[in-house]
C-alpha positions as CSV (number, residue, x, y, z in Angstrom):
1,X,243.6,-137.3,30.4
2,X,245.7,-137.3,33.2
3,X,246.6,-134.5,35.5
4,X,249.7,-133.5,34.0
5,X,248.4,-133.5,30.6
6,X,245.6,-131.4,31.2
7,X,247.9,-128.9,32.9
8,X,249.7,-128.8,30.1
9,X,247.0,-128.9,27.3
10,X,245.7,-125.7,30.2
11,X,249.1,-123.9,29.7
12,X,249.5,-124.1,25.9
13,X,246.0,-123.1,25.5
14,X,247.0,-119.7,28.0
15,X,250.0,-120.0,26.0
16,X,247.7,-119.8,22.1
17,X,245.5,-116.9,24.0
18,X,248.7,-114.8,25.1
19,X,250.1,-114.8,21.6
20,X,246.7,-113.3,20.2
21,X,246.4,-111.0,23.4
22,X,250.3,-109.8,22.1
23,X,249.4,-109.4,18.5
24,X,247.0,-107.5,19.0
25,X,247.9,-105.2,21.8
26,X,251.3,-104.4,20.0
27,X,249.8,-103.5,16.7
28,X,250.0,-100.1,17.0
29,X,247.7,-99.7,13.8
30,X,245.0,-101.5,16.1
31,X,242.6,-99.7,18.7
32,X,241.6,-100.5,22.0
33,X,237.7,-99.8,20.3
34,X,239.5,-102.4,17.4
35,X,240.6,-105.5,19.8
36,X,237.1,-105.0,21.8
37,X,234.8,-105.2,18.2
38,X,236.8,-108.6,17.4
39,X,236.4,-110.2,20.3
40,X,232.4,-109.3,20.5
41,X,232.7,-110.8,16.7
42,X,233.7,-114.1,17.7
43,X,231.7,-114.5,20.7
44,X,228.9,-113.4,18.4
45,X,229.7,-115.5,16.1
46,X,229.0,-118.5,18.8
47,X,226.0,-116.9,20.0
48,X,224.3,-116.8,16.8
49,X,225.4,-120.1,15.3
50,X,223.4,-122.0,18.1
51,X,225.7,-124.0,18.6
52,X,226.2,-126.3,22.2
53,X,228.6,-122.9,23.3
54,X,226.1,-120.1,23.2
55,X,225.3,-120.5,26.4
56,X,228.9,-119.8,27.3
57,X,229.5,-117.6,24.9
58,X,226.3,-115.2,26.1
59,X,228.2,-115.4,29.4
60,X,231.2,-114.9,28.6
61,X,230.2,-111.6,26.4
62,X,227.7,-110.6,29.9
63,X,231.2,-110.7,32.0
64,X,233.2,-108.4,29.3
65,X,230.8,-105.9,29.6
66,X,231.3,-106.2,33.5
67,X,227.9,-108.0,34.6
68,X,229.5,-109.8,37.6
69,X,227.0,-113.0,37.6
């Protein structure tokens, strides 16, 4: 992949993560407590499926609870 595509393939992914980000944030049936619990889910979800991510997902899940390393 060349530079330009993987700027792009970068900006439509931001792009896929902004629309969910909106969805959720302006469902006003939804909770802050609500958008927290389903993304701990997913990242759960990769944690205990063991897959080749779980190591990234464990950190990922470490940095939203604000452990800084």
């Amino acid at each position: 992949m060349n530079a330009t595509s993987e700027q792009s393939y970068y900006n439509e992914r931001r792009d896929l993560l902004a629309d969910v980000i909106t969805e959720y944030m302006t469902d006003k049936s939804i909770t802050a407590h609500d958008i927290h619990r389903d993304i701990m889910g997913e990242l759960n979800g990769w944690v205990t499926m063991s897959s080749p991510f779980m190591e990234k997902a464990q950190l990922v899940k470490k940095l939203m609870k604000g452990d800084k390393k």
